[in-house]
Short mmCIF file of the C-alpha atoms (twelve columns), coordinates in Angstrom:
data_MODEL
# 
_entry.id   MODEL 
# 
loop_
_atom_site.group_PDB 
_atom_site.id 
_atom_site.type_symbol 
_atom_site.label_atom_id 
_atom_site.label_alt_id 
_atom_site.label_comp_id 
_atom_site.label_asym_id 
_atom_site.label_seq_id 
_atom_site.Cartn_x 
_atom_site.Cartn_y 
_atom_site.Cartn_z 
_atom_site.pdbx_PDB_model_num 
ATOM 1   C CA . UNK A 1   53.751 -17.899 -23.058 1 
ATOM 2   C CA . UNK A 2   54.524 -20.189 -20.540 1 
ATOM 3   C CA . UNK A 3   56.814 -17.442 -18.671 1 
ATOM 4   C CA . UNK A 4   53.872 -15.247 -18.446 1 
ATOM 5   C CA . UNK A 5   51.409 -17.771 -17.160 1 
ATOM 6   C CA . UNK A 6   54.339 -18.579 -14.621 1 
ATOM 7   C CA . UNK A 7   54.280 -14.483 -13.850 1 
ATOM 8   C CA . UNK A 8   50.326 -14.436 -13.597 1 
ATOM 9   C CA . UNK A 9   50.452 -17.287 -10.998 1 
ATOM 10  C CA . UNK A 10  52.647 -15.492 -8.750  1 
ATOM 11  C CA . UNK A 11  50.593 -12.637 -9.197  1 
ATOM 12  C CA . UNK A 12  47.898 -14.484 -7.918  1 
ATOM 13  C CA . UNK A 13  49.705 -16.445 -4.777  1 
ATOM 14  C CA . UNK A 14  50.686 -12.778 -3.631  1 
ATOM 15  C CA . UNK A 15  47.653 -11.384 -4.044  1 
ATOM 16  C CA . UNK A 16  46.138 -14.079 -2.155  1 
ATOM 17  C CA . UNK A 17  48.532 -14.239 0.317   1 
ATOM 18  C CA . UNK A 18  48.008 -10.081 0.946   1 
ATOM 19  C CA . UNK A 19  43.952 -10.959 0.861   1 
ATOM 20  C CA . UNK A 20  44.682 -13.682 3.347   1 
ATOM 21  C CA . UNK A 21  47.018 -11.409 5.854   1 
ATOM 22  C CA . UNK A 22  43.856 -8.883  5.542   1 
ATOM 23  C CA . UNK A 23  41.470 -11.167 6.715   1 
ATOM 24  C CA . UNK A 24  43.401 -12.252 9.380   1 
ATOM 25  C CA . UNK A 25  43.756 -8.866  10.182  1 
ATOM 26  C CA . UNK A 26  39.953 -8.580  10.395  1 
ATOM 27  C CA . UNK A 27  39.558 -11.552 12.826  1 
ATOM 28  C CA . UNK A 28  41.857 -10.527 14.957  1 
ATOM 29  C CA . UNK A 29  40.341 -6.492  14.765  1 
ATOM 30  C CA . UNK A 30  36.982 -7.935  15.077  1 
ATOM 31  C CA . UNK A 31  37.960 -10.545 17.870  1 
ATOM 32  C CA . UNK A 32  39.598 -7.304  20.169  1 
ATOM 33  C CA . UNK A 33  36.490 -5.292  19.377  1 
ATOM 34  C CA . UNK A 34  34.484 -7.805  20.642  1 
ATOM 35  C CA . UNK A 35  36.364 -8.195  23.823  1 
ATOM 36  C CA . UNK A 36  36.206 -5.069  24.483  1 
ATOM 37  C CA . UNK A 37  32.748 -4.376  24.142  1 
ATOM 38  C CA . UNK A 38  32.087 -7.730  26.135  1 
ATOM 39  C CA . UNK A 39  31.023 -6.150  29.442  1 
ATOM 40  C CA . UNK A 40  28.365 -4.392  27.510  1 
ATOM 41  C CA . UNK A 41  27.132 -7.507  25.702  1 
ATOM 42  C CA . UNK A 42  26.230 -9.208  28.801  1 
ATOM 43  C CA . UNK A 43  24.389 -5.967  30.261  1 
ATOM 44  C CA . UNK A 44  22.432 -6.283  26.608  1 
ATOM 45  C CA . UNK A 45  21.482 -9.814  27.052  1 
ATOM 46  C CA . UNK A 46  20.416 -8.692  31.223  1 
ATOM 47  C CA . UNK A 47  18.579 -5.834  29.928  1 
ATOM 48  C CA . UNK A 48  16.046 -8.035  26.965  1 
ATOM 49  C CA . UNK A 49  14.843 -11.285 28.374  1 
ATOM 50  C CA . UNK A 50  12.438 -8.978  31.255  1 
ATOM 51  C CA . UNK A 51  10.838 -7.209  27.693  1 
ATOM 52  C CA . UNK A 52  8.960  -10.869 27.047  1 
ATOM 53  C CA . UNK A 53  7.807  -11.656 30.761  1 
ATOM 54  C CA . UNK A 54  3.918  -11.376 31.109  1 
ATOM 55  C CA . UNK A 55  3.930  -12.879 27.210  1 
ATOM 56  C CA . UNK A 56  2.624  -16.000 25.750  1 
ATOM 57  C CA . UNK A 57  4.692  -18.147 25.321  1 
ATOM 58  C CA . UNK A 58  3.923  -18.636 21.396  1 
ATOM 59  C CA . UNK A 59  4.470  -14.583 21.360  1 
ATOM 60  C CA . UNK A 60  8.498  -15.111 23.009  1 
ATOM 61  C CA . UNK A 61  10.475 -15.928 20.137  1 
ATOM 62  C CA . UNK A 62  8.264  -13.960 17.704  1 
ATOM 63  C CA . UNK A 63  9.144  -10.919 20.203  1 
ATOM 64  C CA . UNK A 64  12.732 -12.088 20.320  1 
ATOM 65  C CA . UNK A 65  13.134 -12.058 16.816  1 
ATOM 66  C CA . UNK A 66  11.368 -8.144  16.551  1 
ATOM 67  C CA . UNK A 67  14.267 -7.090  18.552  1 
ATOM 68  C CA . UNK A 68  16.630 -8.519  17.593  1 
ATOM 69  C CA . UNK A 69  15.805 -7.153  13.819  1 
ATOM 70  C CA . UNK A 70  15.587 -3.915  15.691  1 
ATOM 71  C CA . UNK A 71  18.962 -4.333  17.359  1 
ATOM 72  C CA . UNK A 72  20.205 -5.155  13.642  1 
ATOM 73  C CA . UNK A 73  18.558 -2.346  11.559  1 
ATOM 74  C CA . UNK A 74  20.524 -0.203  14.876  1 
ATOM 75  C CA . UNK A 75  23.947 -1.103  14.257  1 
ATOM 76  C CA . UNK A 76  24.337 -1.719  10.727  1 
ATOM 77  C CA . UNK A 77  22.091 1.449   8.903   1 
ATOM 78  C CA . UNK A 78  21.990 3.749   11.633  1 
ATOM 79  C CA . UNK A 79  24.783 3.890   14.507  1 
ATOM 80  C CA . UNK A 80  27.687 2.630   11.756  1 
ATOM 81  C CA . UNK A 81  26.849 4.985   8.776   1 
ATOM 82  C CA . UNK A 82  26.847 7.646   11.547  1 
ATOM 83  C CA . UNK A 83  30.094 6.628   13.808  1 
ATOM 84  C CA . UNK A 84  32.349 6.725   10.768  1 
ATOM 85  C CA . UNK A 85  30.821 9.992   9.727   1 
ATOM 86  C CA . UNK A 86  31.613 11.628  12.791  1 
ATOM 87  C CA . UNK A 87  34.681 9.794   13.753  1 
ATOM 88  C CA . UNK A 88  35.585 11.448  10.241  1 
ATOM 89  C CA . UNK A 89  34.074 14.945  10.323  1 
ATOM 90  C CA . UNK A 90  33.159 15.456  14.143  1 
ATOM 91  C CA . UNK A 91  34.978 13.362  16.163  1 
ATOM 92  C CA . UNK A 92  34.234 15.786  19.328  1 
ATOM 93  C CA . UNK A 93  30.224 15.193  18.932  1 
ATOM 94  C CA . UNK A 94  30.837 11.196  20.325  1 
ATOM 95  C CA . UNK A 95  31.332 11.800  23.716  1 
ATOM 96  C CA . UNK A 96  28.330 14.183  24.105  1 
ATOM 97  C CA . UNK A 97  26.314 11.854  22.267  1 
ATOM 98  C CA . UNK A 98  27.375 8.700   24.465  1 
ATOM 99  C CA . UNK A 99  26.648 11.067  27.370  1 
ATOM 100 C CA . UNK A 100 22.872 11.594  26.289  1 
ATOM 101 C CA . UNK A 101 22.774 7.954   25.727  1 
ATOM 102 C CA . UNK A 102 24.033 7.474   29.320  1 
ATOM 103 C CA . UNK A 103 21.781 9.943   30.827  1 
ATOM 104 C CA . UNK A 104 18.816 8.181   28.859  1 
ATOM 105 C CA . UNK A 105 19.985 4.747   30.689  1 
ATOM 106 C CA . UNK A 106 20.534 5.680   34.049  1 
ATOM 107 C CA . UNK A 107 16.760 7.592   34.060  1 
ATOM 108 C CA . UNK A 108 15.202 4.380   32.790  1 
ATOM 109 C CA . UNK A 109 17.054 1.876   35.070  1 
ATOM 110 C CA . UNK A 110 16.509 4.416   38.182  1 
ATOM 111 C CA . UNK A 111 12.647 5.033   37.264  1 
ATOM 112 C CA . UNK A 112 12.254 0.864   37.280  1 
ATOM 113 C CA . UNK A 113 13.690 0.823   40.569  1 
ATOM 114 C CA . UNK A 114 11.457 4.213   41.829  1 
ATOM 115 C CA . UNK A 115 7.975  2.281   40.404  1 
ATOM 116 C CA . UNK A 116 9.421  -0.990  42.402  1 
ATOM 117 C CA . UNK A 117 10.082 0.964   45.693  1 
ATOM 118 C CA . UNK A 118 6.774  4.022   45.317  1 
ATOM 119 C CA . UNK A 119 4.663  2.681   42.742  1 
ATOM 120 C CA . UNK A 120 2.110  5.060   42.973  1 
ATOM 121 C CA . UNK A 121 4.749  7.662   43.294  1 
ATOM 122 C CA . UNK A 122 6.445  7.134   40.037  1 
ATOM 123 C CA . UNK A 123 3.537  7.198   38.219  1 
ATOM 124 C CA . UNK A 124 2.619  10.600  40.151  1 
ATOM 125 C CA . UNK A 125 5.327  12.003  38.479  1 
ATOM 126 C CA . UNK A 126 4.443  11.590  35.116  1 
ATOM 127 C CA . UNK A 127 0.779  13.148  34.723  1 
ATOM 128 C CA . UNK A 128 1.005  13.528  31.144  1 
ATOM 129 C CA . UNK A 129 1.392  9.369   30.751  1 
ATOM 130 C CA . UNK A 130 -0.766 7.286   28.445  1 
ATOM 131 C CA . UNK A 131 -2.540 4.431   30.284  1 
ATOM 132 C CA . UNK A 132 -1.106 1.162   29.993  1 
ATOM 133 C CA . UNK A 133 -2.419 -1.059  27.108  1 
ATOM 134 C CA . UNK A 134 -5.042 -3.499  27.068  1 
ATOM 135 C CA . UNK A 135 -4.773 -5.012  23.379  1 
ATOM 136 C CA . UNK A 136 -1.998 -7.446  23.634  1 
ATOM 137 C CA . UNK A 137 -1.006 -6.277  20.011  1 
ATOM 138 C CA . UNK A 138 -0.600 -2.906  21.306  1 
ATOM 139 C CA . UNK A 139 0.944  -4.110  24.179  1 
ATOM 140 C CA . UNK A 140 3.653  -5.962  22.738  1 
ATOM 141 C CA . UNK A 141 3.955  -2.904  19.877  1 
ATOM 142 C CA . UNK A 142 5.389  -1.073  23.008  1 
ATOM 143 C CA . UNK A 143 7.151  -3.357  24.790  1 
ATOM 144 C CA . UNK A 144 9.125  -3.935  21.305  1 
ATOM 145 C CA . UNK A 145 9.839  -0.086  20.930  1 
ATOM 146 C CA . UNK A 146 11.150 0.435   24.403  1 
ATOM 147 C CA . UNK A 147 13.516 -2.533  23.779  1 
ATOM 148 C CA . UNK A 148 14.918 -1.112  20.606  1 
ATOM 149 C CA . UNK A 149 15.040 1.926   22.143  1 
ATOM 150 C CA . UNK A 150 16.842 1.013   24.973  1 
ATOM 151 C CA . UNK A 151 18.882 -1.423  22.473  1 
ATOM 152 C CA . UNK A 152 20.202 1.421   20.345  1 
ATOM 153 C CA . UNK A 153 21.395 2.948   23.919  1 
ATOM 154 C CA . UNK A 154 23.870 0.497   23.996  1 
ATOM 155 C CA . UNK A 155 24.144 -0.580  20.732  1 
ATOM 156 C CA . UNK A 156 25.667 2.750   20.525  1 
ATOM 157 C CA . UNK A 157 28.344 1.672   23.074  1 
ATOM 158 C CA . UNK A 158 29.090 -1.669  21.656  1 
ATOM 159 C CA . UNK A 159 30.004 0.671   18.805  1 
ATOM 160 C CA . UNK A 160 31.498 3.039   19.959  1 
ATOM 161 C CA . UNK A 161 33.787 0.812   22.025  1 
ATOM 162 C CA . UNK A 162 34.563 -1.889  19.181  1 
ATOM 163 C CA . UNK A 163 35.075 2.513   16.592  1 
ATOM 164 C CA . UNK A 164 37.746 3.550   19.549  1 
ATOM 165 C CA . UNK A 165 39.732 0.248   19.245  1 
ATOM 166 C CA . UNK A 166 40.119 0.571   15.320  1 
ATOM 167 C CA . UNK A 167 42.236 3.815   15.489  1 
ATOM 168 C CA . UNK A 168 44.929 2.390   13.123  1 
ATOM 169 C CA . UNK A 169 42.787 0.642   11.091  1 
ATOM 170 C CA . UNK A 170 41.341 2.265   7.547   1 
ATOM 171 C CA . UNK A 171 38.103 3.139   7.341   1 
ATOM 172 C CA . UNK A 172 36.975 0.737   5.094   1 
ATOM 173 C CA . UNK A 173 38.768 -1.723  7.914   1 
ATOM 174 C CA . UNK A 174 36.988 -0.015  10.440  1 
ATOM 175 C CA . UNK A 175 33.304 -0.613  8.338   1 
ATOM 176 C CA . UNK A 176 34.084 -4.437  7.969   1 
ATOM 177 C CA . UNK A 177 34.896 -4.534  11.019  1 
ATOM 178 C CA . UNK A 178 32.620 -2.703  13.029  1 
ATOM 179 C CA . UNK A 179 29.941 -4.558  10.798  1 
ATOM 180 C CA . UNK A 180 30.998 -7.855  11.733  1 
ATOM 181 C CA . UNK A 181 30.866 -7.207  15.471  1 
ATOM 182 C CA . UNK A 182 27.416 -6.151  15.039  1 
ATOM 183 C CA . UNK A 183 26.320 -8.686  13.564  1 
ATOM 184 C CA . UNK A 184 28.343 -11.367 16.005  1 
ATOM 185 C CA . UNK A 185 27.548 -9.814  18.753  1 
ATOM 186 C CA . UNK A 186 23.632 -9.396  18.016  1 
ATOM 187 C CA . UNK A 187 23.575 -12.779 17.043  1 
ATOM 188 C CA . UNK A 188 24.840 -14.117 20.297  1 
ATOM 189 C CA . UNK A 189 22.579 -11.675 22.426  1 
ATOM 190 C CA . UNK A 190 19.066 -12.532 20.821  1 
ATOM 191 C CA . UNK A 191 20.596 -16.770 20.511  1 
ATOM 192 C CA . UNK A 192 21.329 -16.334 23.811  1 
ATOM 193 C CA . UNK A 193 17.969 -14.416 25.120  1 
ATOM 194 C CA . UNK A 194 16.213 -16.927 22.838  1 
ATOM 195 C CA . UNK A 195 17.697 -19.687 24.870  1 
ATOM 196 C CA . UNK A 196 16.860 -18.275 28.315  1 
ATOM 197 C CA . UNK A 197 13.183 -17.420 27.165  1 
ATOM 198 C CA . UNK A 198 12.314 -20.857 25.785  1 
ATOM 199 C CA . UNK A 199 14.262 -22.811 28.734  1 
ATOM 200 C CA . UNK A 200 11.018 -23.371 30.343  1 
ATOM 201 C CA . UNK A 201 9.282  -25.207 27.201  1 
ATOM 202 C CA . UNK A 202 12.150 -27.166 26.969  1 
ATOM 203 C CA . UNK A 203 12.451 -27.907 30.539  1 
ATOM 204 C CA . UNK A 204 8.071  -29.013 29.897  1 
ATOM 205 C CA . UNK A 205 9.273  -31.400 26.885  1 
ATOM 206 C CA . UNK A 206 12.002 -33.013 28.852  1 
ATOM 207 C CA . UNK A 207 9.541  -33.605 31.986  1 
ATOM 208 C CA . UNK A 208 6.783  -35.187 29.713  1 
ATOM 209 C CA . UNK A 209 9.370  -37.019 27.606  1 
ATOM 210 C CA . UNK A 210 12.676 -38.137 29.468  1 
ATOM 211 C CA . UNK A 211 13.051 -40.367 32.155  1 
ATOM 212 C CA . UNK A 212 15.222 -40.378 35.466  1 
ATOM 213 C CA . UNK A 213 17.656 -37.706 35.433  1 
ATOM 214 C CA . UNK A 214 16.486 -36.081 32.188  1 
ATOM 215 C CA . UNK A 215 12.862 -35.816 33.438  1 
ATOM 216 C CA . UNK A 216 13.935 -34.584 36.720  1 
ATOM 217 C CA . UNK A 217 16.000 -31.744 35.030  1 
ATOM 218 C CA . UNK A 218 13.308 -30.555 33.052  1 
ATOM 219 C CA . UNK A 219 10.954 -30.319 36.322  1 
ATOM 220 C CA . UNK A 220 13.541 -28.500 37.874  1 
ATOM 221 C CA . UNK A 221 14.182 -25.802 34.621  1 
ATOM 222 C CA . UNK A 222 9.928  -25.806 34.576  1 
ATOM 223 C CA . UNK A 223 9.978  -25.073 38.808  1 
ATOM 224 C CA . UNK A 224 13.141 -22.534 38.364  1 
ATOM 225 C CA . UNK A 225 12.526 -20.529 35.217  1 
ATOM 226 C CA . UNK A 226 9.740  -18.113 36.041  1 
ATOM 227 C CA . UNK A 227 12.387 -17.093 39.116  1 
ATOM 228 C CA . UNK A 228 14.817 -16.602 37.184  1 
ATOM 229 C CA . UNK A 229 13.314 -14.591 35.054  1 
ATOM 230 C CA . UNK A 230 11.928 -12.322 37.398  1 
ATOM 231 C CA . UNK A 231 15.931 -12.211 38.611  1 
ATOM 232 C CA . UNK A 232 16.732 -11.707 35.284  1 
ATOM 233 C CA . UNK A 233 14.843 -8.655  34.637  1 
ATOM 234 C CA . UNK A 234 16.126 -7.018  38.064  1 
ATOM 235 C CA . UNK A 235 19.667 -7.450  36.566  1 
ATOM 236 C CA . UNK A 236 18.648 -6.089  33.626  1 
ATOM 237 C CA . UNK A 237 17.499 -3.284  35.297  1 
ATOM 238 C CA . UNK A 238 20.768 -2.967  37.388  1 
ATOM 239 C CA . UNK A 239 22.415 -3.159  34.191  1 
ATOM 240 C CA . UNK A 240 20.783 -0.411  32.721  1 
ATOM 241 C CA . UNK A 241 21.796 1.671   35.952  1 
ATOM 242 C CA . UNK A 242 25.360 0.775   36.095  1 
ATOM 243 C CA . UNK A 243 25.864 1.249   32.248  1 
ATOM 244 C CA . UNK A 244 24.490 4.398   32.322  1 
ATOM 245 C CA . UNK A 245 26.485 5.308   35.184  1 
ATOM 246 C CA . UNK A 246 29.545 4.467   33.529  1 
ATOM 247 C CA . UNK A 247 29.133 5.851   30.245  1 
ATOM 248 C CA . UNK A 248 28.493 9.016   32.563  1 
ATOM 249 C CA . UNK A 249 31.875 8.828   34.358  1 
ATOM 250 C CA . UNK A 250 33.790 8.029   31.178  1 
ATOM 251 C CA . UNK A 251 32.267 11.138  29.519  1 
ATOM 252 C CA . UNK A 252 32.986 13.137  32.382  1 
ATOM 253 C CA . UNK A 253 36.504 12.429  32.563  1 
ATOM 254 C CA . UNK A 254 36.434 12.904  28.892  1 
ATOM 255 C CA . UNK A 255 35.573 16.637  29.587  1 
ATOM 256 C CA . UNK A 256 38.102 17.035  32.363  1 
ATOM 257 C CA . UNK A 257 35.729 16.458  34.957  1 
ATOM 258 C CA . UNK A 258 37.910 12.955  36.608  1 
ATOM 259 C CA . UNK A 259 37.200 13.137  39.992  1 
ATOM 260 C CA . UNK A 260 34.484 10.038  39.874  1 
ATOM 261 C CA . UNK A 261 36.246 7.837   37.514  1 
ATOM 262 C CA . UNK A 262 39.468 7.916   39.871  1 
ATOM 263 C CA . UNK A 263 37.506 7.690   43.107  1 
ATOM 264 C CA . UNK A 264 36.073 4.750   41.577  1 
ATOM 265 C CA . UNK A 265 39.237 3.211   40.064  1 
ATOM 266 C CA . UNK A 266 41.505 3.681   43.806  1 
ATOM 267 C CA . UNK A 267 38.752 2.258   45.521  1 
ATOM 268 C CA . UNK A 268 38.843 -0.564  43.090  1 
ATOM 269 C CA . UNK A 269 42.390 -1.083  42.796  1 
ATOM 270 C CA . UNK A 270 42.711 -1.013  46.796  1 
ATOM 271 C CA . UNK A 271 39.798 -3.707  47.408  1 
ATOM 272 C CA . UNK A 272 41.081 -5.835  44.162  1 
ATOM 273 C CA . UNK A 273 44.546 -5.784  46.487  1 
ATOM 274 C CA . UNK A 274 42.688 -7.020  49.495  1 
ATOM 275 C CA . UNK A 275 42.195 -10.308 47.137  1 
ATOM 276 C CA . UNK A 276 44.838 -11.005 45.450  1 
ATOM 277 C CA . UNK A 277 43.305 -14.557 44.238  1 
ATOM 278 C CA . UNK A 278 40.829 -12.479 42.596  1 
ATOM 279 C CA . UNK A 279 41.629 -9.111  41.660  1 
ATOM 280 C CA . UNK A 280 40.423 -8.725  38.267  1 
ATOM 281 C CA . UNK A 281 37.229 -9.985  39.456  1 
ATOM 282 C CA . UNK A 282 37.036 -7.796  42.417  1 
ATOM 283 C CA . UNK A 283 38.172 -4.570  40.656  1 
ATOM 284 C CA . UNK A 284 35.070 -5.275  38.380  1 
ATOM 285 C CA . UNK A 285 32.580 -5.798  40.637  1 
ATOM 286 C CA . UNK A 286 33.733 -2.441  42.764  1 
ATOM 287 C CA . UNK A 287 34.151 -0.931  39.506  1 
ATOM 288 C CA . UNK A 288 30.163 -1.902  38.332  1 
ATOM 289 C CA . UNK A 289 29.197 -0.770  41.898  1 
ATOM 290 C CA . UNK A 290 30.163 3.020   41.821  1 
ATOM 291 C CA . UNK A 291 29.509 3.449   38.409  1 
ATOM 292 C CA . UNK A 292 25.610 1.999   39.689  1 
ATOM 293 C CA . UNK A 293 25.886 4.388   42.533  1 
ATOM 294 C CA . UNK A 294 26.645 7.099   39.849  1 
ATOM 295 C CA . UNK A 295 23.705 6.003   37.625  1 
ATOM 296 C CA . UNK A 296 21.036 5.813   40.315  1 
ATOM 297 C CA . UNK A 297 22.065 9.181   41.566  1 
ATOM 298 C CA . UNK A 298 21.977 10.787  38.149  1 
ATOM 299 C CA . UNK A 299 18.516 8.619   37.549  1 
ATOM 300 C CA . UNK A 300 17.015 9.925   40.315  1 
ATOM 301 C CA . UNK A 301 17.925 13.571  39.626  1 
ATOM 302 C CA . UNK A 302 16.457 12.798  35.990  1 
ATOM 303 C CA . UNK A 303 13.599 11.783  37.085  1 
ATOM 304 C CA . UNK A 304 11.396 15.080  37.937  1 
ATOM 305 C CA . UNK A 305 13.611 16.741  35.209  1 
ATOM 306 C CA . UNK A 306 12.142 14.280  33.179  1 
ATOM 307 C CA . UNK A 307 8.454  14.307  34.447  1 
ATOM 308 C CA . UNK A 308 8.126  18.407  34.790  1 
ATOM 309 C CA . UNK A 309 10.343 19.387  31.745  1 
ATOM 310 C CA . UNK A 310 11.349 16.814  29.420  1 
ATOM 311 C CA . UNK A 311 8.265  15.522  28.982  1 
ATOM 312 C CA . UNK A 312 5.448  18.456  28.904  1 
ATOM 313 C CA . UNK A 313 8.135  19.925  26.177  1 
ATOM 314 C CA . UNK A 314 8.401  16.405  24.006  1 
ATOM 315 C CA . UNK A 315 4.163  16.756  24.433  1 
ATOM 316 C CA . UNK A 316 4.049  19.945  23.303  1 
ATOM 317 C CA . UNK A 317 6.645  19.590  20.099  1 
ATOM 318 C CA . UNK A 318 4.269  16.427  18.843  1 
ATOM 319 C CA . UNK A 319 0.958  18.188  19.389  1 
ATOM 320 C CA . UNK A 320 2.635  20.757  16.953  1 
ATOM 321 C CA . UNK A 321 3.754  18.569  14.460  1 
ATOM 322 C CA . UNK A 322 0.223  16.695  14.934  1 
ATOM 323 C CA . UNK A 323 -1.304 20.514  14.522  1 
ATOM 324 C CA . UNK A 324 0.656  20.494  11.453  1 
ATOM 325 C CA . UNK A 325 -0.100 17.746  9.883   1 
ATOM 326 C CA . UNK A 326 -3.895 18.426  10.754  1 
ATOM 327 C CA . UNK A 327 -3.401 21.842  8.794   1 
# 
């Protein structure tokens, strides 16, 4: 008896010592996902804080929190059900996919920066436009949409990126840990957007409240917030462009079509040299700069494509279905 009890324990210390190698496993997958898909965390965070300027502030955090479900429902029951799928079936329908999704960002971020330059322009172009809304419920009903929208651009990315990092893993692996990064990585976005959004209250609490330094500080964040805000939302903007722009180039080269991602890369490489007491940095920046380049130009070209085509066809496919429905 006592033989086999000694047997079942060892069982159990290997079997917990193969569950604990597995988990290790998954924070160190899940920590090199994350990594990776860094760059395109800190575009996500640019990109949401400018969807709550021109709200309440007793509507931020409420509108915070609708995204960030948003960005949730995304990643875990739509993009991962359908990256494993295809990474298992159709592994040659990601890049086109990514490139839509890069196409769809580089038109948005380009038509911001079109309605900043021509205002009256950009809205020329698209005749078939609702008018803005006056209800504030409505209002904030769209704002919310466009940020998921725009969220499950590069959502899509941040999974993608943390899929094409997995290739050795299983795919039950990969689900964990694909899963995980979602959820870490959405967590830190919205916290973080929370933060930025709600600075100014704070900054109002510490002025009434503290004394000497402390009160000081919280005039300043009260003074500086709305600024930085606006700033905010123009690198959000930029972020959109230069995203796009990139997933662009990558799916180019992807197709055989290189010439952009190594005119971008030599240029990078050869003013990273010029600095050698900041290279990485410097390759980056170059590196984010023709890939924006890239972005606005494709933008732009979307834009009437968008306005004359794209949209008179999306008008006339919902008037059907609504024609349908009616019948």
């Amino acid at each position: 008896m006592s033989v086999g009890l000694l047997a079942l324990l060892d069982d159990v210390v290997a079997l917990t010592k193969v569950a604990a190698a597995s988990l290790d496993d998954v924070a160190a997958l899940t920590a090199k996902a994350g990594t990776k898909a860094a760059g395109v965390v800190i575009d996500d965070a640019a990109v949401t804080p400018r969807y709550v300027v021109g709200f309440s502030p007793d509507r931020e955090l409420p509108i915070v929190w609708r995204i960030a479900r948003g960005s949730l429902f995304n990643k875990l029951v739509i993009l991962l059900p359908i990256a494993l799928l295809l990474q298992a079936f159709a592994p040659w329908a990601i890049t086109p996919l990514l490139l839509v999704g890069g196409l769809y960002l580089a038109f948005e971020g380009a038509e911001k920066i079109f309605e900043m330059i021509v205002p009256h322009e950009a809205h020329a172009h698209e005749p078939a436009s609702a008018p803005a809304a006056a209800d504030p419920v409505v209002l904030e009903n769209e704002r919310v949409a466009s940020a998921i929208r725009t969220d499950f651009i590069l959502s899509a990315e941040i999974m993608a990126i943390t899929l094409a990092s997995l290739d050795a893993a299983s795919i039950g692996m990969q689900a964990v840990i694909m899963a995980l990064v979602a959820v870490g990585i959405t967590a830190a976005v919205y916290g973080a957007v929370a933060l930025i959004v709600k600075a100014d209250d704070a900054g109002l609490a510490l002025a009434q409240r503290g004394t000497g330094t402390l009160a000081a500080f919280g005039r300043a964040l009260v003074r500086g917030m709305p600024g930085f805000l606006k700033a905010l939302a123009l690198v959000g903007t930029a972020a959109m462009v230069w995203v796009g722009g990139g997933i662009v180039v990558h799916s180019l080269a992807t197709f055989g079509i290189d010439a952009p991602e190594h005119l971008i890369h030599e240029i990078a490489v050869a003013v990273g040299g010029a600095v050698p007491a900041a290279t990485g940095a410097v390759e980056w920046i170059v590196t984010a700069v023709g890939s924006g380049i890239v972005g606005l130009l494709v933008g732009f070209a979307m834009i009437p494509i968008a306005g004359k085509v794209i949209a008179p066809l999306w008008t006339a496919v919902r008037g059907r279905r609504a024609a349908s429905a009616g019948a």
